[in-house]
C-alpha positions as CSV (number, residue, x, y, z in Angstrom):
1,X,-108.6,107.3,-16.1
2,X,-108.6,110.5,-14.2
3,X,-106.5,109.5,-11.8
4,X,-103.8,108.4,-14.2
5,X,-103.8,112.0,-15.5
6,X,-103.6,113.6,-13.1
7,X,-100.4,111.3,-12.2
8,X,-99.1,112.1,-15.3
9,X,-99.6,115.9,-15.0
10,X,-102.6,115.8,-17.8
11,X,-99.9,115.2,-21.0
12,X,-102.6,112.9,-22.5
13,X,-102.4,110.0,-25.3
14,X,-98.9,111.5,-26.7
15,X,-97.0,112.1,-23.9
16,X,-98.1,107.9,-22.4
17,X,-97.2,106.9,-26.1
18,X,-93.4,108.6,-25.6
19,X,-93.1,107.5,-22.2
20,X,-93.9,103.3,-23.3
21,X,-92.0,104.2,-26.3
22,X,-88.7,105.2,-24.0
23,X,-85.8,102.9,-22.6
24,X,-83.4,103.5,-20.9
25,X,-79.7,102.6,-22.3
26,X,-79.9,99.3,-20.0
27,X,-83.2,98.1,-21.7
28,X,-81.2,99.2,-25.3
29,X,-78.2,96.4,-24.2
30,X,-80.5,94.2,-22.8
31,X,-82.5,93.9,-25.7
32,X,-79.0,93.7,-28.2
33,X,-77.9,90.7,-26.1
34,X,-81.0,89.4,-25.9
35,X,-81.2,89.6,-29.8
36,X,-77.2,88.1,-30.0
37,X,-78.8,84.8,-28.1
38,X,-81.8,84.5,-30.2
39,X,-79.0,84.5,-33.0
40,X,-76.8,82.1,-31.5
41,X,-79.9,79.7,-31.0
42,X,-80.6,80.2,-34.6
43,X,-77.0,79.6,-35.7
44,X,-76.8,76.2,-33.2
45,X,-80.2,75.1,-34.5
46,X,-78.6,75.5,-38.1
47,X,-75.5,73.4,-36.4
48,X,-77.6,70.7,-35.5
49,X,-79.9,69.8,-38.3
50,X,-77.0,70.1,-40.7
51,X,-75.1,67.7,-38.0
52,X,-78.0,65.2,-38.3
53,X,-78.0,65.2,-41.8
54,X,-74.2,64.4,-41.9
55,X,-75.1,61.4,-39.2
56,X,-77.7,60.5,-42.1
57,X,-75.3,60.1,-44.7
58,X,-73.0,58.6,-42.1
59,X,-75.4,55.9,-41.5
60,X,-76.6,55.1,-45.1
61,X,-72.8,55.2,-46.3
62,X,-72.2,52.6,-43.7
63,X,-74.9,50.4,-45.0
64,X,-73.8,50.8,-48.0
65,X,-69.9,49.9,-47.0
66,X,-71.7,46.7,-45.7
67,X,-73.5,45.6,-48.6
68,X,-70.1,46.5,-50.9
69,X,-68.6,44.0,-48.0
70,X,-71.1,41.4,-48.6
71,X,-70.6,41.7,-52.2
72,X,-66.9,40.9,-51.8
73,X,-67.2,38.2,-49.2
74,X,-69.2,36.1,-51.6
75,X,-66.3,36.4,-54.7
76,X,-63.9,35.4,-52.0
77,X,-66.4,32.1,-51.3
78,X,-66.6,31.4,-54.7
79,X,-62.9,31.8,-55.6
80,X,-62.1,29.5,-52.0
81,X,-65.1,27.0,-54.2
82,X,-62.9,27.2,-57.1
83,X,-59.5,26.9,-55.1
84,X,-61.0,23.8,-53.0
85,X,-62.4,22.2,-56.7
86,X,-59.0,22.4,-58.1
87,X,-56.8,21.3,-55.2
88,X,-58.8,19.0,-53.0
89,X,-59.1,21.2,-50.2
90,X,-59.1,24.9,-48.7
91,X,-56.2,26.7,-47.7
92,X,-55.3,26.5,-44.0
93,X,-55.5,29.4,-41.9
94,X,-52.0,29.9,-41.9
95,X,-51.9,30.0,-46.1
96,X,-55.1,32.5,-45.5
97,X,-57.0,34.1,-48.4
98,X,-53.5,35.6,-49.5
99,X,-53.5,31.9,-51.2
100,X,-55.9,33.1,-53.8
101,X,-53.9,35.9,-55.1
102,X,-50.3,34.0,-54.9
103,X,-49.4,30.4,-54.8
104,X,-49.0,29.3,-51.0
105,X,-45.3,28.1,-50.0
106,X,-46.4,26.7,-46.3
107,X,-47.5,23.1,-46.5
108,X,-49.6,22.1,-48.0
109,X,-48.1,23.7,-50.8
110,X,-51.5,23.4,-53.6
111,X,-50.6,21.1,-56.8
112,X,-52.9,22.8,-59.0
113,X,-53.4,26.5,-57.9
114,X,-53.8,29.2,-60.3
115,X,-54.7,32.5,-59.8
116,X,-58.2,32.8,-58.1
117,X,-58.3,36.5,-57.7
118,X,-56.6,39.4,-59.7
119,X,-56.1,42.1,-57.1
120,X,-55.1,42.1,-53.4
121,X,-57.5,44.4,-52.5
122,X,-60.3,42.1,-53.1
123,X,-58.7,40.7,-49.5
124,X,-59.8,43.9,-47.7
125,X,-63.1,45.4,-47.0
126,X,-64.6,48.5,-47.5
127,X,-63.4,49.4,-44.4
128,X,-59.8,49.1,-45.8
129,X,-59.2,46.1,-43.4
130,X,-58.3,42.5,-44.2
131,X,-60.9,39.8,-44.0
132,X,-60.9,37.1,-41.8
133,X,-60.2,33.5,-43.0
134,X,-60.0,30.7,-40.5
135,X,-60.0,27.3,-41.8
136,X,-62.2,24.7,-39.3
137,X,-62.7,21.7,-41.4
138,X,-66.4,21.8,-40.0
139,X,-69.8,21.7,-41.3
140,X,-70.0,21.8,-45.2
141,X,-68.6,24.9,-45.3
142,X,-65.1,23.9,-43.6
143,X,-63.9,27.8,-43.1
144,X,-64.6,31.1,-41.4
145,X,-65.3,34.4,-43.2
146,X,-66.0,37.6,-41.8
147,X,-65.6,41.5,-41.9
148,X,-64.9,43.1,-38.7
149,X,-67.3,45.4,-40.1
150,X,-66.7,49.5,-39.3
151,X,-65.6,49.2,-35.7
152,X,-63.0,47.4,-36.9
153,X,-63.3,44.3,-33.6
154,X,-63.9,40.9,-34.2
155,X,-67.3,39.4,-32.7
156,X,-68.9,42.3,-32.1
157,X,-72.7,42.9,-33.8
158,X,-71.7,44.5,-36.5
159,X,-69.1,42.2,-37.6
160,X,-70.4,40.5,-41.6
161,X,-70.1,36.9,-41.6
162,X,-70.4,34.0,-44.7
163,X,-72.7,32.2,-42.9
C-alpha cells in the first residue's frame, strides 16, 4: 500500500477514484461502438425470433392448406361417385375433372351427365393449382387423384393423394 503511494505521489483514495474513473477519448469510442454492436445483436435477435414466428405461421398455414386440400379432394371423389353412378363409368383422363363442371365433348361423350360441381374452382387447390385426375381403370377405385401439394411437383412427399 505504501508503495503504491508513493507511486502515486501520496493523492490518496480521491485522486485513484479520478484516475479509474478517467478515459481517454479512444476508450469513449470504443465503448460507443461497442454499445452500437450490443444494439445491433439486440435488433438481429429481435429479427430472428419474429422470423421464426413467421416460419410458425408459415408451417401451420400450410397444414392447414393441406387439410382445406383434403377436404376438396374428397367432394371431387364423391361428385366422380355421382358422375360414374349416372353414366356407367368415369371420365377419361383426357375429359378430366373439367367433366364435372361442363358436359365433356371428347368421346365418350356421357348420356346422362348433369352438373356435378357448381364452381370451377372446386378443380384447384389451395395452392391455386389444378388437381390431378388420371383415369387407370384399376383397383376399385379406377382413377388417380392428387394435389401437388405447396411445392407445386408431382410425386414428391408432400404431394395429397385419394388413396
Amino acid at each position: 500500500m505504501k508503495a503504491c503511494q508513493m507511486a502515486m505521489g501520496g493523492i490518496g483514495f480521491l485522486g485513484i477514484a479520478m484516475l479509474v474513473a478517467w478515459r481517454s477519448p479512444q476508450d469513449a469510442d470504443l465503448t460507443k461502438r461497442m454499445e452500437r454492436i450490443e444494439q445491433r445483436l439486440v435488433d438481429f435477435q429481435g429479427r430472428l425470433e419474429r422470423l421464426e414466428k413467421l416460419n410458425e405461421v408459415e408451417r401451420r398455414a400450410t397444414e392447414a392448406r393441406g387439410a382445406a386440400t383434403k377436404a376438396l379432394i374428397r367432394n371431387l371423389q364423391t361428385a366422380l361417385s355421382m358422375y360414374e353412378i349416372d353414366n356407367g363409368r368415369l371420365p377419361t383422363t383426357e375429359q378430366g375433372l373439367r367433366s364435372l363442371v361442363e358436359k365433356p365433348t371428347a368421346a365418350p361423350v356421357p348420356t346422362k351427365w348433369v352438373k356435378y360441381l357448381d364452381d370451377e374452382k372446386a378443380l384447384k387447390d389451395f395452392w391455386g393449382r389444378e388437381f390431378v385426375y388420371r383415369f387407370t381403370g384399376k383397383d376399385e377405385v379406377g382413377y388417380e387423384l392428387f394435389s401437388m401439394g405447396p411445392d407445386g411437383k408431382p410425386g414428391t412427399d408432400d404431394d395429397i393423394r385419394n388413396k
